[in-house]
C-alpha atoms as a printed R data frame, in Angstrom:
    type eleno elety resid chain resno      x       y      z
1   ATOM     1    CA   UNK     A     1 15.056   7.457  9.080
2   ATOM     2    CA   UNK     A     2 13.928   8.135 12.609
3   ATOM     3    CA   UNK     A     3 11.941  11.181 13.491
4   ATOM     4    CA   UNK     A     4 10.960  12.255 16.664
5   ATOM     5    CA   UNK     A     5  9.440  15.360 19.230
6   ATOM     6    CA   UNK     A     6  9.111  16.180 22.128
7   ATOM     7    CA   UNK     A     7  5.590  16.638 23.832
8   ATOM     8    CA   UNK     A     8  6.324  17.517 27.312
9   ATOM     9    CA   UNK     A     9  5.674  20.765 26.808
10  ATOM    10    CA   UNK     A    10  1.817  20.942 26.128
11  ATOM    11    CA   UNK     A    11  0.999  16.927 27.030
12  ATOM    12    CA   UNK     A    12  1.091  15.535 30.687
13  ATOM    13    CA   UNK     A    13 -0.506  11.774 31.368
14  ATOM    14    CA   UNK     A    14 -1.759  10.662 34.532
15  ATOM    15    CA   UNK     A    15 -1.154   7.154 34.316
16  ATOM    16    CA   UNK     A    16 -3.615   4.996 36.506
17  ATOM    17    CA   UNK     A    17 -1.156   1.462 37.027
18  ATOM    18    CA   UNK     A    18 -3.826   0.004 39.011
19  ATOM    19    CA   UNK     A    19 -6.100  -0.384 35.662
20  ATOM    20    CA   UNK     A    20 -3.267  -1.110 33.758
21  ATOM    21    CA   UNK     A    21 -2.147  -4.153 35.688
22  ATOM    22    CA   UNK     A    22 -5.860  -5.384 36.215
23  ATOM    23    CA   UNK     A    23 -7.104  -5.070 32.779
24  ATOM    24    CA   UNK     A    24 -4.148  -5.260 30.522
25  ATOM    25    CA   UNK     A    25 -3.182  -9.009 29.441
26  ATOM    26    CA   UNK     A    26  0.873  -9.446 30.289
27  ATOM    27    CA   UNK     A    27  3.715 -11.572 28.663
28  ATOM    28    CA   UNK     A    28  6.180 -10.809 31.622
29  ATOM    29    CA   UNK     A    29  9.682 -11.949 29.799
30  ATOM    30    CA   UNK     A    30 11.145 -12.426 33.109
31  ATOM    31    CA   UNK     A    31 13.825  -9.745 32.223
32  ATOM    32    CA   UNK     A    32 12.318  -6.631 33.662
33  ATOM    33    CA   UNK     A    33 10.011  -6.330 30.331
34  ATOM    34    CA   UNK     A    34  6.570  -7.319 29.909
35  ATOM    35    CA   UNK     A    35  4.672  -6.637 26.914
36  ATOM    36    CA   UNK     A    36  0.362  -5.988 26.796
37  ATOM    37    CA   UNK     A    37 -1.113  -6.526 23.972
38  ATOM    38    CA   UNK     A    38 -3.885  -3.633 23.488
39  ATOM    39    CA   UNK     A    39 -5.388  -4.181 20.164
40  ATOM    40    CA   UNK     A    40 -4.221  -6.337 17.100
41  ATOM    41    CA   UNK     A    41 -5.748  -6.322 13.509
42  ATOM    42    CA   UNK     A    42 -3.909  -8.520 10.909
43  ATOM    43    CA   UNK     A    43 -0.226  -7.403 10.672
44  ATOM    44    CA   UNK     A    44 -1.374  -4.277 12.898
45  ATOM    45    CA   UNK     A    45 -0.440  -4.360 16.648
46  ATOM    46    CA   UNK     A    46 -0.756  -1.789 19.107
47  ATOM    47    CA   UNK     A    47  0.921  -3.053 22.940
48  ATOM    48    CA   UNK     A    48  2.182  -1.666 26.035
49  ATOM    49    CA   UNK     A    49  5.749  -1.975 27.059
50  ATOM    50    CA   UNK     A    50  6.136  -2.060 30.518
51  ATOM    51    CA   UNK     A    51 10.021  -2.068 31.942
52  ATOM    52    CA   UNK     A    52 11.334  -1.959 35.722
53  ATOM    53    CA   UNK     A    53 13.646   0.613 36.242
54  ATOM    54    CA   UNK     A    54 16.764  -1.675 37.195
55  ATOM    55    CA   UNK     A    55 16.592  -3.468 34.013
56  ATOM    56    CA   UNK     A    56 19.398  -5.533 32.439
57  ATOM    57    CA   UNK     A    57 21.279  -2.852 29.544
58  ATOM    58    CA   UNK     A    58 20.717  -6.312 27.411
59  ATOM    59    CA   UNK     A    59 16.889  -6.750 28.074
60  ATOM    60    CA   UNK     A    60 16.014  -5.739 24.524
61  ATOM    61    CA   UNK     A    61 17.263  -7.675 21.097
62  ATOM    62    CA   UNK     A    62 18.213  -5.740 18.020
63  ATOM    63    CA   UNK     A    63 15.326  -5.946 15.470
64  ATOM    64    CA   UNK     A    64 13.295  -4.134 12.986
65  ATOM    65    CA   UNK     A    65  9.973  -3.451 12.063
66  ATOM    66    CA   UNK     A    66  9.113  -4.406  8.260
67  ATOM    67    CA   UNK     A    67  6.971  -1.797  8.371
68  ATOM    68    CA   UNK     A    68  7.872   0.999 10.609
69  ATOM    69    CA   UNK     A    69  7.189   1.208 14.077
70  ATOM    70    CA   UNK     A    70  5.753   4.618 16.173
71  ATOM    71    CA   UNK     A    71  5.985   4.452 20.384
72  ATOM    72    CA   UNK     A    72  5.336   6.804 23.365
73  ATOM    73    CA   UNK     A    73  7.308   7.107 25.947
74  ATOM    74    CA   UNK     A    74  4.556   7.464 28.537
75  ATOM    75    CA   UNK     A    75  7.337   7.551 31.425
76  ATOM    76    CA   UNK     A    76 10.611   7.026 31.769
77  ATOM    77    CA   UNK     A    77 12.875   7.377 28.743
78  ATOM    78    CA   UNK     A    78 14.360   5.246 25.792
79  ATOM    79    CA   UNK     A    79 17.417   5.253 23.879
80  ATOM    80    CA   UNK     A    80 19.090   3.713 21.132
81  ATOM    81    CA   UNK     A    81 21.628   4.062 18.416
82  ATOM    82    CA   UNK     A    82 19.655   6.958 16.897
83  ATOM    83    CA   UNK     A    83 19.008   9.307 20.180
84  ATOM    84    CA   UNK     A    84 17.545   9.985 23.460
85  ATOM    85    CA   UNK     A    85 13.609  10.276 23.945
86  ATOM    86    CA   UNK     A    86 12.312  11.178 26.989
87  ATOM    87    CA   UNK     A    87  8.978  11.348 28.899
88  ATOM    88    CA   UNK     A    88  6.855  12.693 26.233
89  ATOM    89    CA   UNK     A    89  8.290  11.769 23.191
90  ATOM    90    CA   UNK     A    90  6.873  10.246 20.120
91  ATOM    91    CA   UNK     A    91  8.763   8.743 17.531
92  ATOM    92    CA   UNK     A    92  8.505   7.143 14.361
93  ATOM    93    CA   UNK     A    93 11.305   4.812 12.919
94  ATOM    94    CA   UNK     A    94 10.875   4.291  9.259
95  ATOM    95    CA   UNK     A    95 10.324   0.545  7.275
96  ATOM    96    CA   UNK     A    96 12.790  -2.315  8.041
97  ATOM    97    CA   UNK     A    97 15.134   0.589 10.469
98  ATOM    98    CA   UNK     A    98 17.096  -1.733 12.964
99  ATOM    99    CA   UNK     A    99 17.319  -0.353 16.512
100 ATOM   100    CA   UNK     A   100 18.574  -1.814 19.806
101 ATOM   101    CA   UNK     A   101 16.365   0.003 22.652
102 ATOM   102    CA   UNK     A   102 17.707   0.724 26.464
103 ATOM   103    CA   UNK     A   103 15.547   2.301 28.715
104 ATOM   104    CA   UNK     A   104 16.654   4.661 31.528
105 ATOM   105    CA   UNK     A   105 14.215   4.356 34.987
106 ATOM   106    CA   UNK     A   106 10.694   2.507 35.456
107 ATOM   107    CA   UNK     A   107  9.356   3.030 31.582
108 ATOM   108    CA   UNK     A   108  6.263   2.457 30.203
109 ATOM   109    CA   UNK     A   109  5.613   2.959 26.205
110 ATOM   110    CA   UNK     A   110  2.825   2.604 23.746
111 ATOM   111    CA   UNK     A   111  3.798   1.179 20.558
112 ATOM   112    CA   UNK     A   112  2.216   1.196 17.301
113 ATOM   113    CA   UNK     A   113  3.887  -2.066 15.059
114 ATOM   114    CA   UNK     A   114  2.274  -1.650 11.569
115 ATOM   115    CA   UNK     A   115  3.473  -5.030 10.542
116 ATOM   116    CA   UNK     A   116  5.056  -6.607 13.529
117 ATOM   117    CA   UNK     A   117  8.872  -7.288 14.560
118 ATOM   118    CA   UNK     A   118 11.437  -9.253 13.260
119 ATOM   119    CA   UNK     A   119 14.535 -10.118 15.113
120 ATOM   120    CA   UNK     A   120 17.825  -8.237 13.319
């Protein structure tokens, strides 16, 4: 199951990329991607997903989440097999769901991995 809404209406972000890049910690895949790791507590992991706006359709694997996995789309928007999620959204993809994310424009989302990823 994948659920999902919309908070454009009532939410805007200001986004400072100048902290972002100076204090977050990067994995650049060399794809377009690169992934910060915010916070991390045993199987819990909470990173940043930072994507270029030209990216390769095929920048992102099919995988799952063994234990769900809940993003915002802080800009930009993401799409899979499932829907469209734009600026704003938040959505939550239920235990072991298999998804292949493209992104449409520069995108940046938070992710919330309860138990990590494994590739599909």
């Amino acid at each position: 199951m994948v659920f999902w809404h919309g908070l454009s209406d009532w939410l805007s972000f200001n986004i400072d990329r100048d902290w972002i890049n100076e204090n977050v910690k990067w994995r650049d895949f060399g794809t377009g991607v690169r992934l910060g790791k915010l916070a991390r507590e045993d199987a819990l992991s909470l990173v940043l997903y930072d994507v270029v706006s030209d990216v390769d359709i095929d920048a992102f694997m099919p995988h799952s989440h063994p234990g769900g996995e809940c993003y915002l789309v802080l800009e930009g928007e993401v799409w899979d097999e499932d829907g469209t999620y734009p600026e704003g959204s938040i959505v939550w993809m239920d235990r072991e769901t298999t998804h292949t994310p493209r992104t449409r424009g520069q995108t940046l989302i938070l992710v919330l991995w309860p138990e990590g990823v494994k590739a599909a």
